[in-house]
C-alpha positions, 0 to 999 in steps of 0.5 A, a space after each residue: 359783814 360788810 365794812 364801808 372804807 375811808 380816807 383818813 389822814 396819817 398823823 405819820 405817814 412813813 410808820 405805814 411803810 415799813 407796817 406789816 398792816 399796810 398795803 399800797 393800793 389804788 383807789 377809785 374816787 365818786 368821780 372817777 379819779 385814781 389815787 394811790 393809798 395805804 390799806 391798813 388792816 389794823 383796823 384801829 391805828 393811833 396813826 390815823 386822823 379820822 377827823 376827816 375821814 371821807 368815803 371811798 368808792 372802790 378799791 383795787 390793788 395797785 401792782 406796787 403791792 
C-alpha cells in the first residue's frame, strides 16, 4: 500500500521533539527546495493541523536523525 505525505502544521511543535513517533527529516519540495521536518509515524496526532496540509515530494533522511 502506498502512503501519499503531507505537510501539516503543528498545533505544538515541541511535543514531537521529545515523541518516540518522530523523526527529523529532510525533504525535497516540487521545486527543489529542502526543508527540515518531523516524520510522525503515528499516523493519527491530535497535534496535527491538517487544515493545510500540502503535498510532499520526496523524503530522505537528514544525518540529524
Amino acid at each position: 500500500m502506498d502512503r501519499e505525505l503531507r505537510i501539516v502544521r503543528l498545533l505544538e511543535p515541541d511535543l514531537c521533539l521529545e515523541c518516540r513517533f518522530a523523526h527529523i527529516v529532510e525533504a525535497v519540495e516540487h521545486d527543489g527546495k529542502k526543508r527540515q521536518l518531523i516524520r510522525c509515524r503515528r499516523l493519527d496526532c491530535d497535534n496535527w493541523d491538517v487544515r493545510s496540509a500540502e503535498a510532499v515530494g520526496m523524503v530522505m533522511l537528514s544525518e540529524e536523525s
